[in-house]
C-alpha positions in Angstrom: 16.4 -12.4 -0.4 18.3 -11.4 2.7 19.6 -7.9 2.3 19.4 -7.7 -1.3 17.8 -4.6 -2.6 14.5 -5.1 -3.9 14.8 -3.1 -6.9 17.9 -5.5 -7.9 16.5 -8.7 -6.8 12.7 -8.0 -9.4 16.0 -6.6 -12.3 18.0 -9.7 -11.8 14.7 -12.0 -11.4 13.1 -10.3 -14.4 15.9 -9.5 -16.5 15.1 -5.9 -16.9 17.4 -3.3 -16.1 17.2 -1.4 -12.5 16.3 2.1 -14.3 13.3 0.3 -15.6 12.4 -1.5 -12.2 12.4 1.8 -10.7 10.3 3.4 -13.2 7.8 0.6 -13.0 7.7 0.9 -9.1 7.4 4.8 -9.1 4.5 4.2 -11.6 3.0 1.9 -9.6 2.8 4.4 -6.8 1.1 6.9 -8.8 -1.2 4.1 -9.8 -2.3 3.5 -5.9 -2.0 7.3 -4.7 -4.8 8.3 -7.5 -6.7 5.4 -6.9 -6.3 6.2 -2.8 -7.8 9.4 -3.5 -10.9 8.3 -5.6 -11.4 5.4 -2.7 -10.6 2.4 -5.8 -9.5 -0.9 -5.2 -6.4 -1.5 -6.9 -6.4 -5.6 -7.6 -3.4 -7.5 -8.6 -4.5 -10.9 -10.0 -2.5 -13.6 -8.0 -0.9 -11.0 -5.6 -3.4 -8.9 -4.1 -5.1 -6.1 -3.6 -5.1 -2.3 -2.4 -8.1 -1.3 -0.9 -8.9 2.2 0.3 -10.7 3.1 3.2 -12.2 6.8 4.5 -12.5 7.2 8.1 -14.7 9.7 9.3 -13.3 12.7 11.6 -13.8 11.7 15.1 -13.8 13.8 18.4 -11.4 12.9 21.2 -10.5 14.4 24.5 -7.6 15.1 25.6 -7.4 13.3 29.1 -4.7 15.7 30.6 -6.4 18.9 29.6 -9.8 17.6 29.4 -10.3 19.7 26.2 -12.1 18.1 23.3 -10.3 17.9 19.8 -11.6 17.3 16.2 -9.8 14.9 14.4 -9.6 15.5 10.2 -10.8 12.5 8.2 -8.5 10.3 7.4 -7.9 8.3 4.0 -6.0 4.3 5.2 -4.6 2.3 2.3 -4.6 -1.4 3.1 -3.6 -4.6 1.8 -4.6 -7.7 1.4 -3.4 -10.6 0.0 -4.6 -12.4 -2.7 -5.2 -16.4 -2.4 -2.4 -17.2 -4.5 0.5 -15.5 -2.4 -1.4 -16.5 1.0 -0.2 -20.1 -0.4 2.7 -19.1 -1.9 4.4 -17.8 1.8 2.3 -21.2 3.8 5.0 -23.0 1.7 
């Protein structure tokens, strides 16, 4: 799949048409965005999974001014992949 849009290569692949692809993808997002904010696991059997991590707000300091800064919390959405795809992309 060298420079072939993604959202033609799963239409072609799948036989569904691009509006639908896109629809499915932008779904998809809202799927892992509410799931990010609840701190779920979003697991896609033979693919993967999304998994949601909170970092707590951390104090730095600022080595040129020397001042101390609080850093918010921070929400990180991270993947990792399933056994299946692991072996897939070995191949």
């Amino acid at each position: 799949m060298e420079s072939e849009n993604p959202v033609e290569a799963i239409s072609s692949a799948c036989g569904i048409s691009m509006p639908q692809v896109e629809e499915g993808i932008q779904a998809l997002g809202k799927i892992l965005i509410k799931a990010s904010q609840d701190l779920d696991i979003v697991a896609i059997p033979a693919f993967g999974r999304f998994v949601t991590e909170k970092h707590d707000e951390t104090v730095v300091v600022d080595h040129a001014s020397g001042k101390r800064l609080l850093l918010p919390p921070e929400v990180v959405l991270k993947f990792v992949a399933g056994v299946t795809l692991r072996k897939h992309l070995q191949k």
